[in-house]
PDB file of N, CA, C and O in Angstrom, chain B, residues numbered from 101:
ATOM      1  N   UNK B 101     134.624 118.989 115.311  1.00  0.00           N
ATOM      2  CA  UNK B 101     134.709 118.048 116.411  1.00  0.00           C
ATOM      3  C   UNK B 101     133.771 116.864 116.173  1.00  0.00           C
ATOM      4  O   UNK B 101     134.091 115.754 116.599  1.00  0.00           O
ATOM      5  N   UNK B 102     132.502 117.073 115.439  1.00  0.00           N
ATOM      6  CA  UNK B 102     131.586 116.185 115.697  1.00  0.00           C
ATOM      7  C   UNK B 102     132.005 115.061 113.963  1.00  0.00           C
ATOM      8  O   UNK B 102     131.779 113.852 113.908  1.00  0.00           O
ATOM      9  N   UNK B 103     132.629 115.908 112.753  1.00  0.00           N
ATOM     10  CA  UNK B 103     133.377 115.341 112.143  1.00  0.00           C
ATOM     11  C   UNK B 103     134.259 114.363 112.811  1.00  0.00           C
ATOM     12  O   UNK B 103     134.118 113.257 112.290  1.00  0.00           O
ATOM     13  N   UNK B 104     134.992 114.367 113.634  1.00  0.00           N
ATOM     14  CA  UNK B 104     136.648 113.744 114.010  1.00  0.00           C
ATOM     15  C   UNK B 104     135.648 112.624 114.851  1.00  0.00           C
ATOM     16  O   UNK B 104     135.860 111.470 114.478  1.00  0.00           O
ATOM     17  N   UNK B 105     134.766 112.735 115.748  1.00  0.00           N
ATOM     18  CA  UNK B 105     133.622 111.616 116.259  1.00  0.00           C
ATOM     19  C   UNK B 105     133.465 110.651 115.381  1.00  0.00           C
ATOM     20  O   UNK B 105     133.939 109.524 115.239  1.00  0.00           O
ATOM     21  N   UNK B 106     132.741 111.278 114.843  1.00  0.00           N
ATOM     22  CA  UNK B 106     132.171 110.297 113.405  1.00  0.00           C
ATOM     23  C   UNK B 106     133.378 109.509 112.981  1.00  0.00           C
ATOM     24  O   UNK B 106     133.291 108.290 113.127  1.00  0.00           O
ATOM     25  N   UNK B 107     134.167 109.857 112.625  1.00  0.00           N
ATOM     26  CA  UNK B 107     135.458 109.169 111.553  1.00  0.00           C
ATOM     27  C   UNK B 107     135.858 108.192 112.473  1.00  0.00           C
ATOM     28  O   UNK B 107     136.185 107.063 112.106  1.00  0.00           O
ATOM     29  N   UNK B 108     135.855 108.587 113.774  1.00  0.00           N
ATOM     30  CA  UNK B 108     136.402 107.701 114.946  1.00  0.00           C
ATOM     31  C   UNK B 108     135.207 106.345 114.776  1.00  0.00           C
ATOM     32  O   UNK B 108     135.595 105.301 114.252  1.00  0.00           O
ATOM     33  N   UNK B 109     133.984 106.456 115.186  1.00  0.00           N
ATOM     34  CA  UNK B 109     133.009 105.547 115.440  1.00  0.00           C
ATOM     35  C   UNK B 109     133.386 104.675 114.339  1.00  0.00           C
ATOM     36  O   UNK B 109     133.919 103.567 114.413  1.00  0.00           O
ATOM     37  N   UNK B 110     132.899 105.586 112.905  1.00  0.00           N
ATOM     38  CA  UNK B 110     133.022 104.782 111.558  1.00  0.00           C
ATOM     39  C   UNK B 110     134.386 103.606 111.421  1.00  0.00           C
ATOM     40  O   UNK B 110     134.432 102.521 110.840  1.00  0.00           O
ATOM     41  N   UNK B 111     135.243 104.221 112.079  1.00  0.00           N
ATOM     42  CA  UNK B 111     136.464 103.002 112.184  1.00  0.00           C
ATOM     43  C   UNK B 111     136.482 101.781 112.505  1.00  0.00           C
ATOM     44  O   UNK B 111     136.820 100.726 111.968  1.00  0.00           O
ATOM     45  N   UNK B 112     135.706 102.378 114.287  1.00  0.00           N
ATOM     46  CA  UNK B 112     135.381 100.556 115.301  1.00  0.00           C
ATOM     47  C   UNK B 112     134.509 100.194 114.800  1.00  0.00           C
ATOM     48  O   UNK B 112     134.464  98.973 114.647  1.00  0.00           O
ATOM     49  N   UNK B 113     133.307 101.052 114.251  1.00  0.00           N
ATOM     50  CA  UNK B 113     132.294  99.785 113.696  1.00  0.00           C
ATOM     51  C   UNK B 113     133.068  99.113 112.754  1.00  0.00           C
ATOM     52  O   UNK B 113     133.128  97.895 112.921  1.00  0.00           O
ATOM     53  N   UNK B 114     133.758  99.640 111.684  1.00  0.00           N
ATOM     54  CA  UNK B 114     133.887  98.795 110.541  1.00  0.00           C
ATOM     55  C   UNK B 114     134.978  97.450 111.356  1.00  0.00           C
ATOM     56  O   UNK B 114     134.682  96.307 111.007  1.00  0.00           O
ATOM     57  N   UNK B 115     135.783  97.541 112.048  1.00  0.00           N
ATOM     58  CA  UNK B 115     136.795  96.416 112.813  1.00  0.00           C
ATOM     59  C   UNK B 115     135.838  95.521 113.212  1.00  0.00           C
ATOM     60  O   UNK B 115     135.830  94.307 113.011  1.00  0.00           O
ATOM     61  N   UNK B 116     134.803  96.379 113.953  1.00  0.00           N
ATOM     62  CA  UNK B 116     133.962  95.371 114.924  1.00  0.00           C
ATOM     63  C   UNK B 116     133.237  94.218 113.564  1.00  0.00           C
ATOM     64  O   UNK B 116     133.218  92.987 113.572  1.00  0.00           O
ATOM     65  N   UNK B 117     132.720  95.147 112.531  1.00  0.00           N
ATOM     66  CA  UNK B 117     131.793  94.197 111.530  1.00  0.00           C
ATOM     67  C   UNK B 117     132.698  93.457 111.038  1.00  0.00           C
ATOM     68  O   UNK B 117     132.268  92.306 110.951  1.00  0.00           O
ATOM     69  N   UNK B 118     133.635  93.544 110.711  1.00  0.00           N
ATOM     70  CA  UNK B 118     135.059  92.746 109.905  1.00  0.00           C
ATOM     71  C   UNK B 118     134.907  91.802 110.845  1.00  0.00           C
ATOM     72  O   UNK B 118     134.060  90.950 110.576  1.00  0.00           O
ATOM     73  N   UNK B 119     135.688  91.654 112.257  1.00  0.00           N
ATOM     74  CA  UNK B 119     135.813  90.570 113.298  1.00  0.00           C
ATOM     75  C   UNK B 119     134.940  89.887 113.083  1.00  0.00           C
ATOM     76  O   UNK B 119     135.316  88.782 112.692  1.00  0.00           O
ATOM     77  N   UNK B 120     134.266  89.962 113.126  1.00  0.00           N
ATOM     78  CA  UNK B 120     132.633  89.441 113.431  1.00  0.00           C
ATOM     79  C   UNK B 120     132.187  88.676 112.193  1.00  0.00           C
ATOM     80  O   UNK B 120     131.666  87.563 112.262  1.00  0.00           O
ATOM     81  N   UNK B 121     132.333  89.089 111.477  1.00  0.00           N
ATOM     82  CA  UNK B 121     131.841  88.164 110.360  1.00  0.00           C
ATOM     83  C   UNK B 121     133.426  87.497 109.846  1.00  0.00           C
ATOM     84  O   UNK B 121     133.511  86.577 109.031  1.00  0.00           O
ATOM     85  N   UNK B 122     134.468  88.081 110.419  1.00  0.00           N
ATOM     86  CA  UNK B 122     135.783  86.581 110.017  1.00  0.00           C
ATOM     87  C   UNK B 122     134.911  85.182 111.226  1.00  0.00           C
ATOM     88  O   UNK B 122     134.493  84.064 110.924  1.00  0.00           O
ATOM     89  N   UNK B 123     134.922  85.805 112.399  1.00  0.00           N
ATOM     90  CA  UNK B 123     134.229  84.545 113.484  1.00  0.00           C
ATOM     91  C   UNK B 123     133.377  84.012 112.723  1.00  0.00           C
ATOM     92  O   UNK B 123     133.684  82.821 112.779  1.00  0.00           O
ATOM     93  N   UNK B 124     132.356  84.118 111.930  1.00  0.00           N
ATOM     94  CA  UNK B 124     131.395  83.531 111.928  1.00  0.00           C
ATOM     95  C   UNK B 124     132.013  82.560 110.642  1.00  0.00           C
ATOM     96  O   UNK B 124     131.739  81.363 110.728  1.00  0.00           O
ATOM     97  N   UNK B 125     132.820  82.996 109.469  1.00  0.00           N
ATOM     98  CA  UNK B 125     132.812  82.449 108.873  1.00  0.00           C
ATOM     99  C   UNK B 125     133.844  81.090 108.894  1.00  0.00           C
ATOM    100  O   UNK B 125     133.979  80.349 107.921  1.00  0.00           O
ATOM    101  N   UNK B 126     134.663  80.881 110.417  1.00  0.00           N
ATOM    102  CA  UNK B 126     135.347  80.299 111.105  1.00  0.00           C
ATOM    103  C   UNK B 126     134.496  79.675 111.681  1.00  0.00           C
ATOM    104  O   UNK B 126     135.227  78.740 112.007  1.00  0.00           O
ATOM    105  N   UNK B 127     133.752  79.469 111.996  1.00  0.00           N
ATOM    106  CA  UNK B 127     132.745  79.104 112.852  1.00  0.00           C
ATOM    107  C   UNK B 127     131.854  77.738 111.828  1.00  0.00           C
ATOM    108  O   UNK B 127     131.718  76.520 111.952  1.00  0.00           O
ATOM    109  N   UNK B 128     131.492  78.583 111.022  1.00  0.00           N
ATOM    110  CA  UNK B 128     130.514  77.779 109.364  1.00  0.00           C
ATOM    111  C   UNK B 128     131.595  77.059 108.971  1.00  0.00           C
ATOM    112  O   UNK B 128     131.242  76.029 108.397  1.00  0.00           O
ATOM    113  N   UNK B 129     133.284  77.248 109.086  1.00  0.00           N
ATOM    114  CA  UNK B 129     134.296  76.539 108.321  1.00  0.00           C
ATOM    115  C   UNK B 129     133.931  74.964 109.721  1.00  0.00           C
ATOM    116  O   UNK B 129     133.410  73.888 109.424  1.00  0.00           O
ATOM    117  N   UNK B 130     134.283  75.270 110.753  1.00  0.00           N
ATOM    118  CA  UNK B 130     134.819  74.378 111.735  1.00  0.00           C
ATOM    119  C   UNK B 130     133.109  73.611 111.524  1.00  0.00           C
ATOM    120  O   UNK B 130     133.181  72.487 112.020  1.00  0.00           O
ATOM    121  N   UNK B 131     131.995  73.812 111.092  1.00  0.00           N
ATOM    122  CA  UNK B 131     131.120  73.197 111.385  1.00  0.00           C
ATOM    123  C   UNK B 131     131.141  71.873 110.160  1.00  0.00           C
ATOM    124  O   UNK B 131     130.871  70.676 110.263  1.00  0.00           O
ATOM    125  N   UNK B 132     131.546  72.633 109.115  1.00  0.00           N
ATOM    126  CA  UNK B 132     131.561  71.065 107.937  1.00  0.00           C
ATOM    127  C   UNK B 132     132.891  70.825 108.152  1.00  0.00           C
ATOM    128  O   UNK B 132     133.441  70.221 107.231  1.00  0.00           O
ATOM    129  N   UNK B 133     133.809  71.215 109.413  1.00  0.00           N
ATOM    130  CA  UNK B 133     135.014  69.717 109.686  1.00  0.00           C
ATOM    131  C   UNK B 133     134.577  68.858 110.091  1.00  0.00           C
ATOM    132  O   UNK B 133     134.813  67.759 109.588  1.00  0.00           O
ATOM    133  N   UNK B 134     133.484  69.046 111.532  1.00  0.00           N
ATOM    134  CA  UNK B 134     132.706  68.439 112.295  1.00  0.00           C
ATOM    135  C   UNK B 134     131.791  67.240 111.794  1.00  0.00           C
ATOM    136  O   UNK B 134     131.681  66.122 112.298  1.00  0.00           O
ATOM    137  N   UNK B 135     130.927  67.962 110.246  1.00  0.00           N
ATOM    138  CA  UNK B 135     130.333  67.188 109.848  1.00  0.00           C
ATOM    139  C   UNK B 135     131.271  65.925 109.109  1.00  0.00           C
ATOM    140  O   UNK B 135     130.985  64.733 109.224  1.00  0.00           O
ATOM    141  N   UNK B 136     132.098  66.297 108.563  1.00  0.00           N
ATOM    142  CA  UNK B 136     133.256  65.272 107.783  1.00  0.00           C
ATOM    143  C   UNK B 136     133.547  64.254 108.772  1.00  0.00           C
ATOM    144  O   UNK B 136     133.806  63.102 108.422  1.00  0.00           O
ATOM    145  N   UNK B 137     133.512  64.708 110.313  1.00  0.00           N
ATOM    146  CA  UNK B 137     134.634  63.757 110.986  1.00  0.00           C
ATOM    147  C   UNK B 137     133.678  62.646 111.262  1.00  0.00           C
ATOM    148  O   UNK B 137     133.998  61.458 111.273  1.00  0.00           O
ATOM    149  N   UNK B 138     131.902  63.340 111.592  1.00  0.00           N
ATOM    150  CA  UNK B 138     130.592  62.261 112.049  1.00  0.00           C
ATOM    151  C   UNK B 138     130.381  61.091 111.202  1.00  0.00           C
ATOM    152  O   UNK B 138     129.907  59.973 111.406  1.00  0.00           O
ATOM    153  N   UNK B 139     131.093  61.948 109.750  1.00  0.00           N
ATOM    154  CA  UNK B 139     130.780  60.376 108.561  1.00  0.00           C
ATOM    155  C   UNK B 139     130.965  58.845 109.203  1.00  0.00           C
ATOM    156  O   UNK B 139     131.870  58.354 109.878  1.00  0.00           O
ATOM    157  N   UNK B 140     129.752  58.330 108.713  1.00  0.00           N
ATOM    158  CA  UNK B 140     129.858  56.643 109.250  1.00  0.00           C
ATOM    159  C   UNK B 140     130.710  55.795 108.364  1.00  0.00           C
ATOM    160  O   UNK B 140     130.614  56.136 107.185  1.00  0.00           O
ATOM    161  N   UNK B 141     131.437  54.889 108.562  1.00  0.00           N
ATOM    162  CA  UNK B 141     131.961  53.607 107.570  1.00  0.00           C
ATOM    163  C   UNK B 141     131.006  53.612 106.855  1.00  0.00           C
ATOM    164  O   UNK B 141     129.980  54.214 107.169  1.00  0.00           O
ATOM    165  N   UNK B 142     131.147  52.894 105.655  1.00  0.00           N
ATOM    166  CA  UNK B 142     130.148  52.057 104.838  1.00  0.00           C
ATOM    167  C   UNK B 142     129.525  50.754 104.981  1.00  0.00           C
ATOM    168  O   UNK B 142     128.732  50.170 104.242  1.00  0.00           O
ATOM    169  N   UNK B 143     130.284  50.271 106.586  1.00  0.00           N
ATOM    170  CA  UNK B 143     129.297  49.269 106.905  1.00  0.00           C
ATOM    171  C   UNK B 143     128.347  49.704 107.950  1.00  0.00           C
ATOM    172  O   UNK B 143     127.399  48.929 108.077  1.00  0.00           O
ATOM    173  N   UNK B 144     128.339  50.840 108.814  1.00  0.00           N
ATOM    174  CA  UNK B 144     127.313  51.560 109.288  1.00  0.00           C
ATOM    175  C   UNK B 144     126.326  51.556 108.694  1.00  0.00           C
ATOM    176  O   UNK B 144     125.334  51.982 109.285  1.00  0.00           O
ATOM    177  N   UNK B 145     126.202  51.151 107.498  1.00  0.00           N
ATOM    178  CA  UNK B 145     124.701  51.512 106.750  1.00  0.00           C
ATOM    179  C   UNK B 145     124.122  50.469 106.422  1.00  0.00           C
ATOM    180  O   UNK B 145     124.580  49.350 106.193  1.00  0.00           O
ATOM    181  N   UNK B 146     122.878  50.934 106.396  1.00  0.00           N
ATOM    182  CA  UNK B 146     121.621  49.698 106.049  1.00  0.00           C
ATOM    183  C   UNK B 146     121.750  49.643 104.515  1.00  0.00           C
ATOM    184  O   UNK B 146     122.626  50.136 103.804  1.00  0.00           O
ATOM    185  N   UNK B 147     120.611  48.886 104.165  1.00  0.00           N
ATOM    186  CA  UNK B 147     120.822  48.839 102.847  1.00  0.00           C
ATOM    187  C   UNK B 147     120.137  49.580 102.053  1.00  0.00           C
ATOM    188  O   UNK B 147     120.274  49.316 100.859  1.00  0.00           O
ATOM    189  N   UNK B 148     118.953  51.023 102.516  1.00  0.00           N
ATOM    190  CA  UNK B 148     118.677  52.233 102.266  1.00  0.00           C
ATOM    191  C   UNK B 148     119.694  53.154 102.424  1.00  0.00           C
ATOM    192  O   UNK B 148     119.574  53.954 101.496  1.00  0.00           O
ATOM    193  N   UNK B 149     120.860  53.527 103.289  1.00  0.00           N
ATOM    194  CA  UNK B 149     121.992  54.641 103.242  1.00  0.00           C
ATOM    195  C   UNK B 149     121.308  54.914 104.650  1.00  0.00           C
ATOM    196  O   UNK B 149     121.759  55.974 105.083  1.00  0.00           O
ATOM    197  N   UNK B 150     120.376  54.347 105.535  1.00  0.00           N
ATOM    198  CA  UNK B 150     120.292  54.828 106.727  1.00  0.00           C
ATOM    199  C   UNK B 150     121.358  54.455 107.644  1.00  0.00           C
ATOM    200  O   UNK B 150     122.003  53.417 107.492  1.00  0.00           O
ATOM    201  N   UNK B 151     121.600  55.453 108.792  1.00  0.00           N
ATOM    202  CA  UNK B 151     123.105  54.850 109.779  1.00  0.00           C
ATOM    203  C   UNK B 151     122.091  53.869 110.325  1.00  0.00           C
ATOM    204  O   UNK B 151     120.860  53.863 110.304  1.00  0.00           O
ATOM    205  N   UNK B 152     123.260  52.799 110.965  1.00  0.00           N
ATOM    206  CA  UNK B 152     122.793  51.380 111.652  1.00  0.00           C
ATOM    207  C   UNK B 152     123.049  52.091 113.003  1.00  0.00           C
ATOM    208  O   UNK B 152     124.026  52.836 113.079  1.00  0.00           O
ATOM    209  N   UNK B 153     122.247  51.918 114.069  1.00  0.00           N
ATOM    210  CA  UNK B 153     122.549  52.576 115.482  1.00  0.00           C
ATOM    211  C   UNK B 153     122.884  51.326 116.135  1.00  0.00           C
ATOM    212  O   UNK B 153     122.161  50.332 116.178  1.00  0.00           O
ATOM    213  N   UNK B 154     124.352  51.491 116.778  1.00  0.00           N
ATOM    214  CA  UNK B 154     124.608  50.089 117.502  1.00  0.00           C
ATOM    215  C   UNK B 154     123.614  49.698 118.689  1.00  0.00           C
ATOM    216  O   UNK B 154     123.030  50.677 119.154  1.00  0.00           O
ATOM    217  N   UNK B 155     123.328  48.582 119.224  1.00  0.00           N
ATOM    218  CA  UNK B 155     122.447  48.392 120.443  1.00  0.00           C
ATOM    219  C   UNK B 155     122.869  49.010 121.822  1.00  0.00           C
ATOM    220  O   UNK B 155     124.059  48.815 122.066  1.00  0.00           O
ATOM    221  N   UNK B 156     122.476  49.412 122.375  1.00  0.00           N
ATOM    222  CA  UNK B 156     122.839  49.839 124.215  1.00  0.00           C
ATOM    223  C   UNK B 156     122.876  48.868 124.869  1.00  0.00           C
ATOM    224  O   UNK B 156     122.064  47.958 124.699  1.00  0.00           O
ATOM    225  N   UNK B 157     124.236  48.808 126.166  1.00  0.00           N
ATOM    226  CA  UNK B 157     123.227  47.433 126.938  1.00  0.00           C
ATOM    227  C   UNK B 157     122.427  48.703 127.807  1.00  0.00           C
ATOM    228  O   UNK B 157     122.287  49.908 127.595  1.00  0.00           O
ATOM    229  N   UNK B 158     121.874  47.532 129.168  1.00  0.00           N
ATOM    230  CA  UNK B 158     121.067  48.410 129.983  1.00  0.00           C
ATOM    231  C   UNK B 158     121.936  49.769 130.941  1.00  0.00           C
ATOM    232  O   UNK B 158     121.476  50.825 131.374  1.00  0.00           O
ATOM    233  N   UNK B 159     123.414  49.162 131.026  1.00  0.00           N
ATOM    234  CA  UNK B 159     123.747  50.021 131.994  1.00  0.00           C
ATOM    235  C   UNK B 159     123.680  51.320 130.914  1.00  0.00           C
ATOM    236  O   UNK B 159     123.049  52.356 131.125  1.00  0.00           O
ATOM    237  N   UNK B 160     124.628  50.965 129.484  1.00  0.00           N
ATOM    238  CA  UNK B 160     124.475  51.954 128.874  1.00  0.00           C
ATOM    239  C   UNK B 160     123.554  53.221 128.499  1.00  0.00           C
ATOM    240  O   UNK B 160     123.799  54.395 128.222  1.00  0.00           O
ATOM    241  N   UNK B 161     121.907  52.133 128.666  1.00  0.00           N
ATOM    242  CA  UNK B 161     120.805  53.282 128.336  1.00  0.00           C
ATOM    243  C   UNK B 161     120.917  54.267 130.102  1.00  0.00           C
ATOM    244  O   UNK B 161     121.002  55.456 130.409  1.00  0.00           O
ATOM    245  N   UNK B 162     120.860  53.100 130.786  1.00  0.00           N
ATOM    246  CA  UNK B 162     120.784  53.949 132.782  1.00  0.00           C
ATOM    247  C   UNK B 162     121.602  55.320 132.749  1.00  0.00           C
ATOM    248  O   UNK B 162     121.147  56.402 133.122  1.00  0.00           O
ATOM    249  N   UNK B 163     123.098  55.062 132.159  1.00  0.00           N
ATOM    250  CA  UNK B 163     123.860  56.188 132.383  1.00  0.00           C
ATOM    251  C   UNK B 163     123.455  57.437 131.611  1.00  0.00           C
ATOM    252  O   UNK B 163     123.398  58.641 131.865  1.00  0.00           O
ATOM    253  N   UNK B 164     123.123  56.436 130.266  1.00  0.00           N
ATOM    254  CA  UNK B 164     122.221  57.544 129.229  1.00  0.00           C
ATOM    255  C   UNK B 164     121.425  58.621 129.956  1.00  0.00           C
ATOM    256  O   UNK B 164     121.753  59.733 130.370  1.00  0.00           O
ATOM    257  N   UNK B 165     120.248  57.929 129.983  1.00  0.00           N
ATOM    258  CA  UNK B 165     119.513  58.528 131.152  1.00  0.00           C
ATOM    259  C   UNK B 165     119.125  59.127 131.910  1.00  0.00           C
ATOM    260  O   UNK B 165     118.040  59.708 131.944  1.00  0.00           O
ATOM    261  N   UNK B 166     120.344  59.080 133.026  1.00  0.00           N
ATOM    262  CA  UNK B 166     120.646  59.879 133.961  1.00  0.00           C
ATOM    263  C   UNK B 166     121.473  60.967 134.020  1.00  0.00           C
ATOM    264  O   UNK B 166     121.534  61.890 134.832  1.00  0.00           O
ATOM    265  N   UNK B 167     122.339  60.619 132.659  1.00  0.00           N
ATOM    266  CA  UNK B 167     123.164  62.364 132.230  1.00  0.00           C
ATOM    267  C   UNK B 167     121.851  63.362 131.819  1.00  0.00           C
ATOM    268  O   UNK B 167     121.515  64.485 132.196  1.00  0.00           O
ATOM    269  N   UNK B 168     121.318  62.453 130.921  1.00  0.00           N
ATOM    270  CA  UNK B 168     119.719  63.461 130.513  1.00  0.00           C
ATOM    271  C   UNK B 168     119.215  64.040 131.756  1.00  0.00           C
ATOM    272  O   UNK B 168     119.354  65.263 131.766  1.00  0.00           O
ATOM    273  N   UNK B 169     118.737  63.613 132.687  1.00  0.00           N
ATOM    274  CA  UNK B 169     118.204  63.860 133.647  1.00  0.00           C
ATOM    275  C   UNK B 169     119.229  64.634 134.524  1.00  0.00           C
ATOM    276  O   UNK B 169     118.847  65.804 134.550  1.00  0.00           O
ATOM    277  N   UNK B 170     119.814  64.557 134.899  1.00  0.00           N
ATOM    278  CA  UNK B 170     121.208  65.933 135.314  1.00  0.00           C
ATOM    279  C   UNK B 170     121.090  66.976 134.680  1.00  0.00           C
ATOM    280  O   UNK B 170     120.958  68.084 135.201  1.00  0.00           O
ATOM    281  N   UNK B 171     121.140  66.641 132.911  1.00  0.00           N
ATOM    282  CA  UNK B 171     121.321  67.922 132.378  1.00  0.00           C
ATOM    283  C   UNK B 171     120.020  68.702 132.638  1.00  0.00           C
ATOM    284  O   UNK B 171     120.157  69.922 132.722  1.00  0.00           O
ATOM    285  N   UNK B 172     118.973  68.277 132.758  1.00  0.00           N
ATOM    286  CA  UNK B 172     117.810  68.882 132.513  1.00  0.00           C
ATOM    287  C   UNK B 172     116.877  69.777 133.985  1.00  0.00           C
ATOM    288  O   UNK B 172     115.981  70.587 134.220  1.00  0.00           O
ATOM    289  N   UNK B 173     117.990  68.816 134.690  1.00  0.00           N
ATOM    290  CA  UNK B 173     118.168  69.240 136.870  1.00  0.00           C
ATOM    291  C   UNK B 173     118.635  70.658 136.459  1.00  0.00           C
ATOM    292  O   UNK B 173     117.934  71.642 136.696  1.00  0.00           O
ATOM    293  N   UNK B 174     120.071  70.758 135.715  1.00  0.00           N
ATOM    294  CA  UNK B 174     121.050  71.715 135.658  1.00  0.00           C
ATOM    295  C   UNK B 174     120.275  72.980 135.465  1.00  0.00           C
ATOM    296  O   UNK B 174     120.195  73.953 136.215  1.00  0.00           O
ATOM    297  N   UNK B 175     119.452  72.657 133.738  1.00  0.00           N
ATOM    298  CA  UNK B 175     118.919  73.737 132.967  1.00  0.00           C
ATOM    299  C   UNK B 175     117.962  74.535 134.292  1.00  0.00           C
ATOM    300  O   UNK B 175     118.087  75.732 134.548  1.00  0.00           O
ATOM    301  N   UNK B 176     117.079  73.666 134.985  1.00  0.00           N
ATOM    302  CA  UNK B 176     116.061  73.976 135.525  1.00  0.00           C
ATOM    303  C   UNK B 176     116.787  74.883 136.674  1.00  0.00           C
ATOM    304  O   UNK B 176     116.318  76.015 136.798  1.00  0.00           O
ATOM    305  N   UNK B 177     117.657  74.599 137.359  1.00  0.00           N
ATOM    306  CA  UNK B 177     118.145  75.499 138.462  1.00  0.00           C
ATOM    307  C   UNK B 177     118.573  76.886 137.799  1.00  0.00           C
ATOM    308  O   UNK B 177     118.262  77.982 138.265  1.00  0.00           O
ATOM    309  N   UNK B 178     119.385  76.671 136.559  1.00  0.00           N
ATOM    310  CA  UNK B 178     119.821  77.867 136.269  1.00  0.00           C
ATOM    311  C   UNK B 178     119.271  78.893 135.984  1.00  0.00           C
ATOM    312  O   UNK B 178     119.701  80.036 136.133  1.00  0.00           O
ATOM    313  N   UNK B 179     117.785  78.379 135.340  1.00  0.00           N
ATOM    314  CA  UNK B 179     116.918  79.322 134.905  1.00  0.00           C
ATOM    315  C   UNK B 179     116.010  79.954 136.137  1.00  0.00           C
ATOM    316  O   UNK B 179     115.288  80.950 136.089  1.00  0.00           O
ATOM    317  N   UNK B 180     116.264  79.076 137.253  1.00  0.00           N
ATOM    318  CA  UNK B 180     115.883  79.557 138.671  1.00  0.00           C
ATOM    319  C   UNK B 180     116.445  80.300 139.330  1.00  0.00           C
ATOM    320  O   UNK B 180     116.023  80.843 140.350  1.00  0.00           O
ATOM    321  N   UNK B 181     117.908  80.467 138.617  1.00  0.00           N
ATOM    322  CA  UNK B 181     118.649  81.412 139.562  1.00  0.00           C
ATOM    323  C   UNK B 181     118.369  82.571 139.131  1.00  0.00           C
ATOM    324  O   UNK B 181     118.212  83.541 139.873  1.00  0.00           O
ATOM    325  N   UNK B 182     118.258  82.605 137.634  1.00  0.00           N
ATOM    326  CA  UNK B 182     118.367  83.874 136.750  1.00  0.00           C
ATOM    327  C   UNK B 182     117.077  84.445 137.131  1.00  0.00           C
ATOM    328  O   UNK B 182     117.041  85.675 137.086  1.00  0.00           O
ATOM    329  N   UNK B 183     115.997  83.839 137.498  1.00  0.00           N
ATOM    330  CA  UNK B 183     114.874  84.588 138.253  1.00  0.00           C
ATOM    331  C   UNK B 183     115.346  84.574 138.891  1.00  0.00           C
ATOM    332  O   UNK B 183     116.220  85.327 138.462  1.00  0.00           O
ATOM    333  N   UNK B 184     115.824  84.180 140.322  1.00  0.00           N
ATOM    334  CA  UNK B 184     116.247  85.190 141.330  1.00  0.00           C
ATOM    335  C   UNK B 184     116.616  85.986 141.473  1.00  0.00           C
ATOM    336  O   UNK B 184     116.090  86.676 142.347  1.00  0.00           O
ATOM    337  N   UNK B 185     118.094  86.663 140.561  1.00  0.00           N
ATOM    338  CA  UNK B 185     118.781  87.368 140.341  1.00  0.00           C
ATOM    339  C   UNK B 185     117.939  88.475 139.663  1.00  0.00           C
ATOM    340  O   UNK B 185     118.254  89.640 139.903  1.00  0.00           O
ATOM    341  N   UNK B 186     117.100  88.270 138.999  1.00  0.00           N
ATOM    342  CA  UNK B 186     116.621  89.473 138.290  1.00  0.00           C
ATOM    343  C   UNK B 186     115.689  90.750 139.079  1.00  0.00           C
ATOM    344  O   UNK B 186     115.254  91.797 138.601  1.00  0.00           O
ATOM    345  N   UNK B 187     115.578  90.146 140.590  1.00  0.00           N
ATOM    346  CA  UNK B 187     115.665  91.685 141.287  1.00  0.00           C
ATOM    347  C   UNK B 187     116.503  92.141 142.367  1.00  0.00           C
ATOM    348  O   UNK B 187     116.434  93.309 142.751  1.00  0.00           O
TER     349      UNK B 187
END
């Protein structure tokens, strides 16, 4: 009985480790598409190979900004809830 256990476990782990490392290596694939797609023109660049960062106007940096500042509202509540929740 404790044979027929074993053979059983030994199965899902091995599916589970298989899955799991196909994801990841799907994962490492989709990350250098990502990087391919960020490539700048060749007039993006300075004349070291650094990217040229276009200018902001002001509203642009404000909205900037203020998504930062949302996101960082967001983080802070959530991690407030999760203390709450934790008794």
């Amino acid at each position: 009985m404790n044979q027929i256990i074993n053979m059983i476990i030994r199965q899902v782990m091995h599916q589970v480790v298989r899955r799991g490392v196909s994801a990841g290596f799907d994962k490492a694939g989709q990350m250098g598409q990502r990087r391919k797609a960020q490539q700048l023109p060749p007039d993006a660049l300075d004349d070291h190979g650094n990217p040229v960062q276009p200018q902001m106007t002001q509203e642009e940096r404000r909205q900037a900004r203020q998504a930062r500042q949302a996101a960082r509202q967001n983080r802070q509540q959530m991690k407030a809830m999760r203390r709450m929740s934790k008794f």
